[in-house]
N, C-alpha and C positions, 0 to 999 in steps of 0.2 A: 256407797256410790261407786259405780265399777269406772276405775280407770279408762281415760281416753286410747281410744284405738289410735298405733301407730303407725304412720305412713310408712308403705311398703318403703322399703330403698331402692332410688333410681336403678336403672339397668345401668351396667356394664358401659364406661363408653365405646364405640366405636374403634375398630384396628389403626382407620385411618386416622391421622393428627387433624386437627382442628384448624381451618386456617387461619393466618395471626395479618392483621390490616398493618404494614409497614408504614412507619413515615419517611418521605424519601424527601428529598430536599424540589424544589417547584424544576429544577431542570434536570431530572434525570428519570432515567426510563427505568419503568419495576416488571422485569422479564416472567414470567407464569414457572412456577415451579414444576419442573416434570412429575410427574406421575408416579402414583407409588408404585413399586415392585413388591410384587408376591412372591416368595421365595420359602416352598418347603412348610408352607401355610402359616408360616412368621410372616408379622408385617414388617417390612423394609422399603425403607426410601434413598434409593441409589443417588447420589449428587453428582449426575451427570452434565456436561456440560458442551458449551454449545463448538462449535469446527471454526477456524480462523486457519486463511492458509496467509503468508509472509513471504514476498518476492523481492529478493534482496540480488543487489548487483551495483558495479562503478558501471559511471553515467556511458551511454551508448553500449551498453550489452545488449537491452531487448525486455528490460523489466513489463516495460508496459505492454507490449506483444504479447507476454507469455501470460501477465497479468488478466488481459481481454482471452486470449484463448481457454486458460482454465474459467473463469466467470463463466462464456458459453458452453463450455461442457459440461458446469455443473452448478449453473442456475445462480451464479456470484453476483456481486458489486463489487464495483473498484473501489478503494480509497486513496487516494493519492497519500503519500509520504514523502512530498519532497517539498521543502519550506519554500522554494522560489515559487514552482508551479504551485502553491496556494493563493499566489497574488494575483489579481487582476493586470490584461493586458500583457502586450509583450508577449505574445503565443510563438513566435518562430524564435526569439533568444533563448527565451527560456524551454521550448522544444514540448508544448504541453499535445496529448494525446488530440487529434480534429474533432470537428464534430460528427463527421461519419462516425467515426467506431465508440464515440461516447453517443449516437445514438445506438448502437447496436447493444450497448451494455451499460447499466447507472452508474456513471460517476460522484465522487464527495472529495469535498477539499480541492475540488480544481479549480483555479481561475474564479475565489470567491471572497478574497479580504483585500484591503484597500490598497492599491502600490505604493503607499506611505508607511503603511504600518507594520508595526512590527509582530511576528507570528512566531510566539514561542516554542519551546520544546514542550510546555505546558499545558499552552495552549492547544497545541496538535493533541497530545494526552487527553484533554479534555474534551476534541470535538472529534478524534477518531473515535475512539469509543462509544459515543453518542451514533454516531454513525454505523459502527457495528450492530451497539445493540439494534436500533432502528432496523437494517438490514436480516437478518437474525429472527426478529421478532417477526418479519414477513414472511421468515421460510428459505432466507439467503443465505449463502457465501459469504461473509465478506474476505475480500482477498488485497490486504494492503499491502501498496506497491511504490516504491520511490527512492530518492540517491539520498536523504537525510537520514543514514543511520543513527546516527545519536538522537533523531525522533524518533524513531520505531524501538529503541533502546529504551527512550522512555517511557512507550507505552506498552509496553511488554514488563519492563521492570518496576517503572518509576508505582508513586503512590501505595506503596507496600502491596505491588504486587497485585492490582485489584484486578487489572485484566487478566493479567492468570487463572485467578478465581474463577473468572465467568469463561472463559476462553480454552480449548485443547489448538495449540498452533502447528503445524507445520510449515515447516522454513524451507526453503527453496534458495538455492543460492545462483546466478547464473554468471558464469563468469568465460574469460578469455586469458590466454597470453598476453601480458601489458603491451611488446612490439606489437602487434600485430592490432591490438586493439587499440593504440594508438593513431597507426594507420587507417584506421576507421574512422576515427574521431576528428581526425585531418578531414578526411572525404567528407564527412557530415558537416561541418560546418562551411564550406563547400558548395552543397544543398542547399545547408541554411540561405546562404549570398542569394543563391539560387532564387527561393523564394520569400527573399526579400528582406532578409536583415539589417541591412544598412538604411533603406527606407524605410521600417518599423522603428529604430530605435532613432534614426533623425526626427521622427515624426515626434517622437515624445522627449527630444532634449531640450532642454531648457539653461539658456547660456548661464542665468544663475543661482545652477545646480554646481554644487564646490563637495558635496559629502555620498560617495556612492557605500556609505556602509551599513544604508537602512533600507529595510522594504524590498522592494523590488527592482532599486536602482542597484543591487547587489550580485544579479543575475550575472556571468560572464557573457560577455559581447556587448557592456551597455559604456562600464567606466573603460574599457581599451577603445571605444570608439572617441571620445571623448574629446582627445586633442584632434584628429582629422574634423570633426565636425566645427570644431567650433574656427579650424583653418579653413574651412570653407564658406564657414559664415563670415571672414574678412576678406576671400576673394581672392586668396593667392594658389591659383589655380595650377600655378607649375608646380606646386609639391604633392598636391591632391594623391596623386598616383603614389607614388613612393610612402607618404602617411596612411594610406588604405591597407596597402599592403604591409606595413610593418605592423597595423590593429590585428590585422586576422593572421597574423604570426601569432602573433599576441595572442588571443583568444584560441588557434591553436595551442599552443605550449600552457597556458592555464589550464584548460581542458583536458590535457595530460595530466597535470600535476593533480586537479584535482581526482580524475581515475585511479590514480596511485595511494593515494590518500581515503578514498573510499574503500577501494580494496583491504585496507590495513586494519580498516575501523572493521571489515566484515570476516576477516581472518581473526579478529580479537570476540568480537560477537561468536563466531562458528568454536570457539571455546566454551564459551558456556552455556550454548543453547545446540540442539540437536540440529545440524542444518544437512538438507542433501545439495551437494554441490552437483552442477551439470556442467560442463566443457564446451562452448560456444565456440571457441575457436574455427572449425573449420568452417563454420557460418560465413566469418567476418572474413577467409580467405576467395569466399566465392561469389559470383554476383548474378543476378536476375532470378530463374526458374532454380537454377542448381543450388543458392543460395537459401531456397524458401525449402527446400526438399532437405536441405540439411537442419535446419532448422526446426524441419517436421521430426527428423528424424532420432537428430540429437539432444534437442531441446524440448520440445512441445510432449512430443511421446513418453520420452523418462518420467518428466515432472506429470503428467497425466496419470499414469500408474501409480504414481507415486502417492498424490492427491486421492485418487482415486480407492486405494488400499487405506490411508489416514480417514476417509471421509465412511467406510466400512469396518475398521475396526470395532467400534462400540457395537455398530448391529451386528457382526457376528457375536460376538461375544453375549449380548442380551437375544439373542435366537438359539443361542445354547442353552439359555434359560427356557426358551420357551414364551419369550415376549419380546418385539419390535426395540429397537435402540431409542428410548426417549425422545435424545435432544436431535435426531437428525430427522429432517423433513421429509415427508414420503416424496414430493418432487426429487428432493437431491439424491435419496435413494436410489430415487429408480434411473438419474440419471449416473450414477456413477456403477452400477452394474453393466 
């Protein structure tokens, strides 16, 4: 009896890898693997990844200007990075971006956790990210912007490094001469009075509130107003004057301290991370039309090019190949040529 015939052997599999179903945990986002590259008729799969630009400055440089400016040049989201402005309420103490220009551009992490609570460095790690990817996954920018360095610290470094992984950053630094941007920071809160600080933050004190070192009672302008308020809620109207004004001494000179103190943290970061620094300074020297023209010209403009050459890298580089840059969006593409 003649042996059974045996079955041919399968073909050869396929160049391309097989795709493999991940398990990810229920809250996290699973980004689409870029595409294989063909290289020299070998198969190769480049792990490319995706653009994250980083607007790093002490409070009243211009983060979130420069922030909204690059987003509309080249099809961004904003994320905020700065642990106060993540708390609900309090928009003019805490200085968050209006609603004008967050409609002109998406905002995340503004003005969306409870003014009680507490918003870790963790925490931030864990809902920037989410946010990037989200962003990212649409075909965006994300460009995170805000004064808590040692948040953006940890989501750039912290959890061994996972936004790395998924992430090529550019860091952007904007900075000023401390005098001079000092004098700014005087002026600006100034403004603030202007549009209404002392009546925002009377509106939410509460006589007893004894601990401003949680949440969003932590903002500067909330605990120096503190002892005027609550002299005014007993009526001794002859010192009113004199208590107001030694607050916003107050909240000056903190404002300082804390400019100085951010600056130190981003002189220590601009160590181990590649940052391009920009020179603000004659911005904060000028004021109205000649102010925004410097502004354009020494701020907005550098970091544009700059963005601009980071956000083309990869597709030059894969167009020398002879195939499009993977992870960058033909939107963002075509807006940063």
């Amino acid at each position: 009896m003649a042996a059974p015939a045996m079955a041919a052997p399968p073909p050869p599999p396929a160049c391309f890898p097989m795709p493999t179903r991940l398990t990810m945990p229920p809250t996290s986002i699973t980004l689409p693997d870029p595409p294989p590259l063909s290289v020299g008729g070998a198969c190769r799969r480049v792990a490319a990844k995706h653009k994250a630009v980083v607007v790093l400055g002490a409070t009243g440089t211009g983060k979130s200007r420069l922030a909204i400016d690059l987003a509309l040049r080249f099809g961004g989201e904003v994320i905020n990075s700065d642990k106060i402005q993540a708390h609900a309420g309090l928009d003019v103490a805490t200085n968050k971006v209006g609603l004008a220009e967050r409609g002109r551009v998406p905002h995340h992490l503004l003005g969306v956790v409870h003014p009680d609570a507490e918003f870790t460095a963790a925490d931030f790690r864990r809902e920037a990210s989410r946010a990037a990817d989200r962003a990212a996954a649409r075909g965006r920018v994300p460009v995170i912007a805000g004064g808590s360095n040692s948040y953006v610290e940890e989501l750039v470094e912290g959890d061994r490094r996972a936004f790395r992984d998924r992430y090529e950053c550019c860091f952007l630094w904007v900075d000023a001469q401390l005098p001079v941007l000092h004098g700014f920071v005087a002026r600006r809160v100034d403004d603030m009075c202007r549009r209404g600080l002392v009546d925002e933050v009377a509106a939410a004190f509460d006589p007893r509130r004894t601990d401003y070192s949680r949440g969003i009672w932590r903002a500067i302008g909330v605990p120096e107003l503190d002892a005027y308020l609550r002299a005014r809620g007993r009526g001794h109207g002859h010192h009113h004057d004199q208590m107001l004004a030694a607050a916003l001494h107050e909240i000056k000179a903190n404002t300082s301290r804390l400019a100085v103190r951010q600056r130190g943290k981003i002189q220590r970061l601009e160590r181990m991370w590649r940052v391009r620094r920009v020179d603000a300074t004659e911005v904060f020297l000028k004021r109205g039309l000649a102010a925004d023209e410097a502004w354009q010209r020494l701020v907005a403009a550098p970091c544009i090019d700059a963005v601009r050459s980071f956000l083309l890298e990869d597709q030059q580089e894969y167009s020398s190949m002879g195939t499009a840059g993977a992870m960058l969006p033909a939107a963002v593409a075509a807006a940063a040529v």
